[in-house]
C-alpha positions as CSV (number, residue, x, y, z in Angstrom):
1,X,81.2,91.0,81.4
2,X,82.4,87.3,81.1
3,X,86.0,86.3,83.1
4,X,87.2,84.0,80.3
5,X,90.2,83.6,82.6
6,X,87.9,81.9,84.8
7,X,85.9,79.8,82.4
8,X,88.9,78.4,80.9
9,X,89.2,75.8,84.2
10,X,86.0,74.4,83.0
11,X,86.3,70.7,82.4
12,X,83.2,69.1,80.3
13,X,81.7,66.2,82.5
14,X,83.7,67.2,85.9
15,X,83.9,70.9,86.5
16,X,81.9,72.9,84.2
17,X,81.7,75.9,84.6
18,X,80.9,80.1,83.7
19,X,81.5,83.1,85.5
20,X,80.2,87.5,84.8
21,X,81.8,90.3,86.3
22,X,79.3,93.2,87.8
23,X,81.0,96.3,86.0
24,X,81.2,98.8,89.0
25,X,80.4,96.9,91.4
26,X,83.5,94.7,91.9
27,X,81.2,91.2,92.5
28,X,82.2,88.4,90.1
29,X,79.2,85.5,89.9
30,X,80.1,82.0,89.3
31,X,78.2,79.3,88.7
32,X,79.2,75.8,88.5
33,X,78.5,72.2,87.5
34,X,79.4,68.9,88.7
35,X,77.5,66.1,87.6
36,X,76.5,63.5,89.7
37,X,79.2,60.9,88.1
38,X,82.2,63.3,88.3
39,X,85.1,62.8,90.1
40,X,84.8,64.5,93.5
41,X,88.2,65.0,94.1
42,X,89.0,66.3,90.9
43,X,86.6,69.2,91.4
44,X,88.0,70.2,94.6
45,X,91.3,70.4,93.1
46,X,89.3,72.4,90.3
47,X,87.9,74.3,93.1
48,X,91.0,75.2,94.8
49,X,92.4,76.3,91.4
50,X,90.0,78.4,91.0
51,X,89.7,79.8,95.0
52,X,93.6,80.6,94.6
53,X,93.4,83.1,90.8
54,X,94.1,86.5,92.2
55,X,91.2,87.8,90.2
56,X,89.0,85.6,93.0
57,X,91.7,86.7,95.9
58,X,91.4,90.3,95.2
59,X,87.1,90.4,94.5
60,X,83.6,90.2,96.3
61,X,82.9,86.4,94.5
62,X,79.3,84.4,94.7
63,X,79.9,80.6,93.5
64,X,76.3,79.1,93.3
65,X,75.8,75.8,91.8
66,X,74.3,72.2,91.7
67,X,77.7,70.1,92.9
68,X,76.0,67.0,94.3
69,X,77.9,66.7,97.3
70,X,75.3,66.7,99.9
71,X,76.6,68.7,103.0
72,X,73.9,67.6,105.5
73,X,75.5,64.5,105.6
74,X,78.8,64.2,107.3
75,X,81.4,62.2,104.8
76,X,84.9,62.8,104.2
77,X,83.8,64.8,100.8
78,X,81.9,67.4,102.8
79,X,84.2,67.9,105.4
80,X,87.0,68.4,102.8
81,X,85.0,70.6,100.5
82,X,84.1,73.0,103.5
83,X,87.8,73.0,104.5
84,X,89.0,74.0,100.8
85,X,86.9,76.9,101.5
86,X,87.7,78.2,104.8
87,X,91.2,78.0,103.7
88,X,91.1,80.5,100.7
89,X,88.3,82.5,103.0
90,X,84.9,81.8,101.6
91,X,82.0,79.9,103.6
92,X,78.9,78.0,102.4
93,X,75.9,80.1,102.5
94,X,73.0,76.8,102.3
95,X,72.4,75.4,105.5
96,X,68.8,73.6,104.5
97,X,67.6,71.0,101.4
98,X,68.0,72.1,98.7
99,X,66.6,68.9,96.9
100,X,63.5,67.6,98.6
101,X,61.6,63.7,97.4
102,X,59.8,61.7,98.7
103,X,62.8,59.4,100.1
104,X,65.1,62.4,100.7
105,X,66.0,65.4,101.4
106,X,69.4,67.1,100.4
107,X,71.6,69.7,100.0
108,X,73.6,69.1,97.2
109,X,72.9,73.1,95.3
110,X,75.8,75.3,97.0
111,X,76.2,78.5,97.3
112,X,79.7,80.1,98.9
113,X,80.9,83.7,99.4
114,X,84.0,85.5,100.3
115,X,81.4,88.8,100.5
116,X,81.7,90.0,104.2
117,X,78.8,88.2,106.8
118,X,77.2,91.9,107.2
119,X,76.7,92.3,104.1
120,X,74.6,88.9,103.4
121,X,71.3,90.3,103.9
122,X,69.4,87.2,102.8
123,X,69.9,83.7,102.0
124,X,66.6,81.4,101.0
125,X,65.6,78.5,98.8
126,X,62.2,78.5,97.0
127,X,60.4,76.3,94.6
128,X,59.4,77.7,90.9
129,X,58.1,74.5,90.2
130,X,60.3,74.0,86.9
131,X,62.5,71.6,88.6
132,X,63.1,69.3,91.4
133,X,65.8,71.3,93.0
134,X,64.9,75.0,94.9
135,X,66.0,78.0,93.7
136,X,68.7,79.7,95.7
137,X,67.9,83.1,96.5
138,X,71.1,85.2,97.7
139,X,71.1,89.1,98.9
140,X,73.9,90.9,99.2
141,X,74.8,95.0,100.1
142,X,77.0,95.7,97.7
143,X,77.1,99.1,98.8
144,X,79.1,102.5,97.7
145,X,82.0,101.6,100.3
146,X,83.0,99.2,97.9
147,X,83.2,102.2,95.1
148,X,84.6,104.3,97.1
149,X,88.8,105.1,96.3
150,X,90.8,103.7,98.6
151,X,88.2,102.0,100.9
152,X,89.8,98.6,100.7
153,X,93.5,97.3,100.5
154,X,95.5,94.2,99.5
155,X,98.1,93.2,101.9
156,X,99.8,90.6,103.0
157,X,100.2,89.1,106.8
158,X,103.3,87.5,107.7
159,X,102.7,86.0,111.1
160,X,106.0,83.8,112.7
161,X,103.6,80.5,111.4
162,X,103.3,81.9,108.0
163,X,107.3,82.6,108.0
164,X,108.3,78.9,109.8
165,X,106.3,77.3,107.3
166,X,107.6,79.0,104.0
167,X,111.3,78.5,104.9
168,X,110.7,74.9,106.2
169,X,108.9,74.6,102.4
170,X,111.7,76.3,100.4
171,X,113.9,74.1,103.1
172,X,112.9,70.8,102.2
173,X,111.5,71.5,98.0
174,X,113.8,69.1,95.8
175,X,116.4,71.6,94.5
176,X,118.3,68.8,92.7
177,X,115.3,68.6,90.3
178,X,115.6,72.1,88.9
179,X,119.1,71.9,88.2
180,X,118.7,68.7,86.2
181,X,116.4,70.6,83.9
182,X,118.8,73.2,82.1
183,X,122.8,73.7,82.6
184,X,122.4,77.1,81.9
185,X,122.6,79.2,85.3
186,X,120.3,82.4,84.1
187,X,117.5,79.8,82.9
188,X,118.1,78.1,86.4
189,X,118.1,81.3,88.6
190,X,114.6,81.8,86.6
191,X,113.3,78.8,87.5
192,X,114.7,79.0,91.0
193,X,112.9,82.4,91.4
194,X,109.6,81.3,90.3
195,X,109.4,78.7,92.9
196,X,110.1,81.2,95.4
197,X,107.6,83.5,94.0
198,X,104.9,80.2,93.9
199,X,105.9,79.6,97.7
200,X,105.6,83.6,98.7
201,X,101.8,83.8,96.9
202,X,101.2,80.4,98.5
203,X,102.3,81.6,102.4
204,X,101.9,85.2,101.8
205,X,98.2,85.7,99.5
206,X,97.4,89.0,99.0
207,X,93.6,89.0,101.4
208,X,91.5,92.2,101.0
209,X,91.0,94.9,104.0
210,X,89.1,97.5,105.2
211,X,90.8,101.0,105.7
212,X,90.1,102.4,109.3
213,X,90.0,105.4,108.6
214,X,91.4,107.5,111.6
215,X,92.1,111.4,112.3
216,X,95.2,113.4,112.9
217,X,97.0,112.6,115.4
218,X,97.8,116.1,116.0
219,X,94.1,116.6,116.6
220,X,93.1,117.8,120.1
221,X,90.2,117.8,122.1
222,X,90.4,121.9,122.5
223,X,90.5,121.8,118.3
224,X,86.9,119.2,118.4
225,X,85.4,121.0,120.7
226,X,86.1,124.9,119.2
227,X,84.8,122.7,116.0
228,X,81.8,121.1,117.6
229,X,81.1,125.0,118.8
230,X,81.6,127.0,115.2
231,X,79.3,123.7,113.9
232,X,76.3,124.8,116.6
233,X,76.6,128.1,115.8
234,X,76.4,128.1,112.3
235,X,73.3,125.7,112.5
236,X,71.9,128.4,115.2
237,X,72.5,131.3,112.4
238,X,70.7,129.0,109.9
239,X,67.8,128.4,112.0
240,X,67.1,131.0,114.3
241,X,69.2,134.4,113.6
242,X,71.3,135.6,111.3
243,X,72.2,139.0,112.9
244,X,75.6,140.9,113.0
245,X,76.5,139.9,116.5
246,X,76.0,136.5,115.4
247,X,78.2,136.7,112.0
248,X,80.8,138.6,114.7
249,X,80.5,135.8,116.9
250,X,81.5,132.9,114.5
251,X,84.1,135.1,112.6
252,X,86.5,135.3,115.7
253,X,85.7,131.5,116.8
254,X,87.0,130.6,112.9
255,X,89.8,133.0,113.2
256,X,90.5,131.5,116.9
257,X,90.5,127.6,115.6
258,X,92.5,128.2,112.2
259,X,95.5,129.9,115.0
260,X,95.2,126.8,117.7
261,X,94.8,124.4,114.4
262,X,98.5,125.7,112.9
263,X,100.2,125.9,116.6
264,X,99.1,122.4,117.2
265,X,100.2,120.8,114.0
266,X,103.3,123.3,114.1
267,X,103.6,121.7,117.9
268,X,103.4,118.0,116.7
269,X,105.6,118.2,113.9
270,X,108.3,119.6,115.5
271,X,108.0,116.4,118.4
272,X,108.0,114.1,115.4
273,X,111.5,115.1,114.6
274,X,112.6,115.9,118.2
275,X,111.4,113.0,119.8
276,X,113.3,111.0,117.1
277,X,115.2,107.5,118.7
278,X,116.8,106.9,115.3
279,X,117.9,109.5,112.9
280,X,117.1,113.2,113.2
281,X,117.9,113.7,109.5
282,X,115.8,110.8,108.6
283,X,112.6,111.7,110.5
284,X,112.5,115.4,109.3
285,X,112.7,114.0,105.4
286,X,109.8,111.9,106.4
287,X,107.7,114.9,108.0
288,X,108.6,116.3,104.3
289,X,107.5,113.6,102.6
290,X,104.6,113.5,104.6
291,X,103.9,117.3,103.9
292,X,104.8,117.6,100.1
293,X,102.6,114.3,99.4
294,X,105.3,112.3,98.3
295,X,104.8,109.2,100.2
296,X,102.8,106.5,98.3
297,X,101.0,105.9,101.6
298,X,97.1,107.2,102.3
299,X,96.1,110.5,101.0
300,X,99.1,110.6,98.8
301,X,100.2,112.4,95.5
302,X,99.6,108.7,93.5
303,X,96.2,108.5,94.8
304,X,95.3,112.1,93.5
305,X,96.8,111.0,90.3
306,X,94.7,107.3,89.8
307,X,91.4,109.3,91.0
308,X,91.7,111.7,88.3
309,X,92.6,108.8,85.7
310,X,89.8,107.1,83.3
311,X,87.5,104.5,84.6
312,X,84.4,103.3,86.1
313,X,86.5,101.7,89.2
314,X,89.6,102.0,91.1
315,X,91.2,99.1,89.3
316,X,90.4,100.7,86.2
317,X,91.9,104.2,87.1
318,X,94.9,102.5,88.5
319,X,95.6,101.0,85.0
320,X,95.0,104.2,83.5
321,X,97.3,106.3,85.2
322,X,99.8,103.0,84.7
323,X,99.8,103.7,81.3
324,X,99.7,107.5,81.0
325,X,103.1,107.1,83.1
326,X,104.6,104.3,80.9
327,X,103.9,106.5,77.8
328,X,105.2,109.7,79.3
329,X,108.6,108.3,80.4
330,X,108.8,106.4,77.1
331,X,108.1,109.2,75.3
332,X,110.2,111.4,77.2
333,X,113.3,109.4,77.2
334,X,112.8,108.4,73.1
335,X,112.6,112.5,72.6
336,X,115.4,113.0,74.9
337,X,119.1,114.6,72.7
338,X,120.8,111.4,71.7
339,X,124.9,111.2,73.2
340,X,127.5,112.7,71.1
341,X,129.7,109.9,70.6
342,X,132.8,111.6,69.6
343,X,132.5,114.1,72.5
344,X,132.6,111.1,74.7
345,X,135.2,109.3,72.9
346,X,137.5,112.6,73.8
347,X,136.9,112.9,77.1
348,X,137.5,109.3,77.6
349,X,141.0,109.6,75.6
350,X,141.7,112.9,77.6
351,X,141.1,111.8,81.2
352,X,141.7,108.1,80.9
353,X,145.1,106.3,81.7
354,X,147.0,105.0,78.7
355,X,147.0,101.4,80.7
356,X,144.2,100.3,82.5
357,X,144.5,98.5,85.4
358,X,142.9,94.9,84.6
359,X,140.0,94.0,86.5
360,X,137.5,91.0,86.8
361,X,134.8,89.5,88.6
362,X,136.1,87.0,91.1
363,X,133.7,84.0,92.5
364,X,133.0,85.2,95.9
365,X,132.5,82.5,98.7
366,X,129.5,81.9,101.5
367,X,130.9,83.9,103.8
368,X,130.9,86.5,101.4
369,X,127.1,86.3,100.5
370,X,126.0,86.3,104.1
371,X,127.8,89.4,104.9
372,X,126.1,90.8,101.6
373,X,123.0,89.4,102.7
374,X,123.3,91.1,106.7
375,X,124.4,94.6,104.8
376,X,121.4,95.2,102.7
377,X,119.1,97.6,104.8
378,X,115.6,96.1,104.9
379,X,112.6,98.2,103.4
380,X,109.2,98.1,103.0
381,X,109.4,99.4,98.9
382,X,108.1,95.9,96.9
383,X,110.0,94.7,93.6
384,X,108.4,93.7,90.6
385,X,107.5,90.5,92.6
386,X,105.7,92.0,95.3
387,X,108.4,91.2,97.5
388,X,110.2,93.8,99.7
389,X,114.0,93.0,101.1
390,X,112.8,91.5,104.0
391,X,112.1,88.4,101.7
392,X,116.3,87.5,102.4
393,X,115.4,87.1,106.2
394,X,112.9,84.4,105.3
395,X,115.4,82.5,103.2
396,X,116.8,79.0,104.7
397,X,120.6,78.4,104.2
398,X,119.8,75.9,101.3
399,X,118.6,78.5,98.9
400,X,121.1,80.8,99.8
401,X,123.6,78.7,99.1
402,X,122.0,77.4,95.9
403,X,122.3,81.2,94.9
404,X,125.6,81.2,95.4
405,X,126.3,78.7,93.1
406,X,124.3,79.7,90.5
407,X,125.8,83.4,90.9
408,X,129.2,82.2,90.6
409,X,128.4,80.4,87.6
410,X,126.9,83.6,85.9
411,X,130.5,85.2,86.8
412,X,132.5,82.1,85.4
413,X,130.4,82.3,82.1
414,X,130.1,86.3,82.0
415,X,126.4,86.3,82.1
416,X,123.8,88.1,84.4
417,X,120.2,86.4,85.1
418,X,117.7,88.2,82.7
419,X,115.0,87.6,85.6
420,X,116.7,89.6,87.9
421,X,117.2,92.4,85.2
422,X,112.9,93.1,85.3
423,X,112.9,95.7,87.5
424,X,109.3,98.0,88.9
425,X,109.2,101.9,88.2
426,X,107.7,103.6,91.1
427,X,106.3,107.5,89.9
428,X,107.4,109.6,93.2
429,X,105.5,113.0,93.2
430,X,108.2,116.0,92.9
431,X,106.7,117.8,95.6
432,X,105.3,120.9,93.7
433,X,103.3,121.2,90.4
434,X,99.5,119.9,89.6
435,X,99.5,116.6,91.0
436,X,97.1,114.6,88.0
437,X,100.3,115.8,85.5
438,X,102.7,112.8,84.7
439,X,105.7,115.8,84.2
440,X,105.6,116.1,87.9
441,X,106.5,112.8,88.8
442,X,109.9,111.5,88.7
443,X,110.8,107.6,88.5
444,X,112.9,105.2,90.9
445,X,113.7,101.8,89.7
446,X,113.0,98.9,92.6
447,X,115.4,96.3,91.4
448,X,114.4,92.7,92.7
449,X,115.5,92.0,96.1
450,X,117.3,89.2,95.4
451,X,119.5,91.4,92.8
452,X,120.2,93.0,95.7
453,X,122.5,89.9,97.0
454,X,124.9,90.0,94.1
């Protein structure tokens, strides 16, 4: 299937180029152009463009191509080409001539992959004779742990580096600029907050990861080895005899490791919430959680859900069960009894003082938004921007106090940012019912974190 989000950064005469995605497979094949008269920085800029689209972050890419920038020989082009690429996490494949004459011999066909080093079984050049470049021959192992649900996951790192260098970038970015642009502070908060989403992709890109996949910690080596012995035994049965003393045998070693399999997990459960250096309260909700599959961590209610959705892949299921949730809330809430106005209208005369007291907002000062800033309780839960509350430790004092302004000036003019009204609806599993059903999930709004401030 062709990415026309892809081939839409072609540029005729500089960086032309095409790209197919491998339905199923997750493995998106590029292949690019530069002739030999195009401008070689413009096609690394091209190049990093097109390293830095989340479809390329987020998938098992191949770029192959004839580029004619010969990386046998050491110039500033190579060196800066190979850099663009260890950067976004690809490498060059073609360490040989790829061009051979009688005068020369060159490597100027490329070939770069983000695909894991294991899984390149074979790189090789070979001459069809229809040209007087080699073919590029590449073999890769795109193998069923790359089907499988839940074998990979996008996260982000945020090493001290990472975290010096964003807030020295939002630090130093010419804020003067944006404010020139508009006088109105909700178009200016937008703008503001799509610079600081820009800078948190930039410092913070999503970068794919294998799941280690890990037992239960409550798991002993009494319960492996009972296991390892009800295994040989049924094996034995299988092979050799199936006779009643036999059948005895492995009924009471079953009934034996299902008893030492609940006293163990009963065992470690209760330490979870006894052993507790925070709140007890809090640790026994999360052993809940944890038991009722409401956590949207691994082995989860969600993940039931997406696996029983529509689609040849996990991107595709995850889309599905997307929209089978939008539609049943929508749905839901459209069918829902509309409010009697009148009944309200009474109660409100009823219970309601003849004279208000007056009330407005008041422009609040910095001291004000730092405290607000130090109360907010920092969670892991992400926004509609990917961005959980610890973003507000990562903010230098010049944005902060840039929001101030721009918050105060919302209050003065009686407005509220409309970017910081798009909030993310996270489905959180009930804890009983069929878990592929939307009716037994319940939605929780994530507000964006810097909402949160004001």
């Amino acid at each position: 299937m062709e990415r026309k989000e892809i081939t839409d950064l072609s540029v005729e005469s500089q960086f032309e180029i095409c790209a197919i995605e491998c339905i199923g497979l997750e493995l998106i094949i590029v292949c690019v152009y530069r002739p030999p008269s195009g401008d070689v920085s413009m096609y690394l800029s091209m190049l990093n463009n097109l390293l830095n689209l989340n479809l390329i972050k987020n998938s098992n890419v191949i770029i192959i191509g004839d580029i004619n920038i010969d990386l046998l020989t050491k110039c500033n082009y190579s060196k800066d080409l190979l850099n663009t690429l260890k950067q976004s996490g690809f490498r060059q494949l073609i360490n040989q001539p790829t061009r051979i004459t009688n005068i020369s011999k060159t490597c100027i066909d490329h070939a770069y992959s983000n695909i894991i080093k294991s899984d390149v079984k074979n790189v090789s050049c070979c001459d069809l004779n229809l040209s007087d470049h080699l073919c590029i021959n590449v073999i890769v192992d795109i193998h069923n742990k790359y089907l499988q649900q839940n074998s990979h996951v996008l996260k982000r790192t945020f090493s001290e580096q990472r975290k010096q260098e964003f807030c020295q970038c939002l630090d130093t970015y010419q804020w003067d600029e944006i404010l020139k642009k508009t006088s109105c502070p909700s178009k200016a908060m937008e703008l503001v907050m799509n610079v600081v989403k820009n800078k948190f992709e930039t410092y913070f890109p999503l970068k794919k990861q294998l799941l280690k996949k890990t037992g239960h910690k409550w798991v002993n080596d009494s319960l492996r080895k009972l296991r390892v012995k009800i295994s040989q035994l049924k094996n034995y049965i299988t092979t050799h005899s199936d006779s009643v003393e036999s059948r005895t045998h492995l009924q009471q070693l079953e009934n034996e490791y299902w008893i030492k399999l609940r006293q163990v997990r009963s065992n470690f459960i209760n330490g979870c919430i006894s052993n507790c250096k925070d709140d007890m309260g809090r640790s026994m909700w999360r052993v809940i959680s944890t038991e009722t599959c409401k956590n949207n961590k691994g082995n989860s209610a969600i993940d039931v859900f997406v696996s029983r959705s529509a689609g040849d892949c996990v991107g595709t299921r995850a889309a599905a069960a997307a929209a089978l949730l939008n539609r049943y809330y929508i749905e839901t809430n459209v069918n829902n009894a509309v409010p009697c106005t009148s009944t309200a209208l009474t109660y409100l005369t009823q219970y309601l003082p003849a004279t208000c007291p007056p009330f407005k907002f008041e422009p609040f000062g910095l001291d004000e938004m730092i405290f607000a800033c130090k109360k907010i309780k920092r969670k892991e839960s992400k926004d509609i921007n990917d961005m959980s509350t610890r973003l507000i430790d990562y903010l230098p004092p010049t944005v902060i106090s840039l929001l101030l302004t721009l918050f105060n000036e919302c209050v003065c003019q009686g407005t509220y940012p409309s970017v910081l009204k798009k909030i993310k609806v996270q489905p959180i599993y009930k804890g009983k019912g069929e878990m592929h059903l939307p009716k037994h999930y319940r939605p929780i709004s994530l507000i964006p974190a810097a909402s949160m401030i004001s």
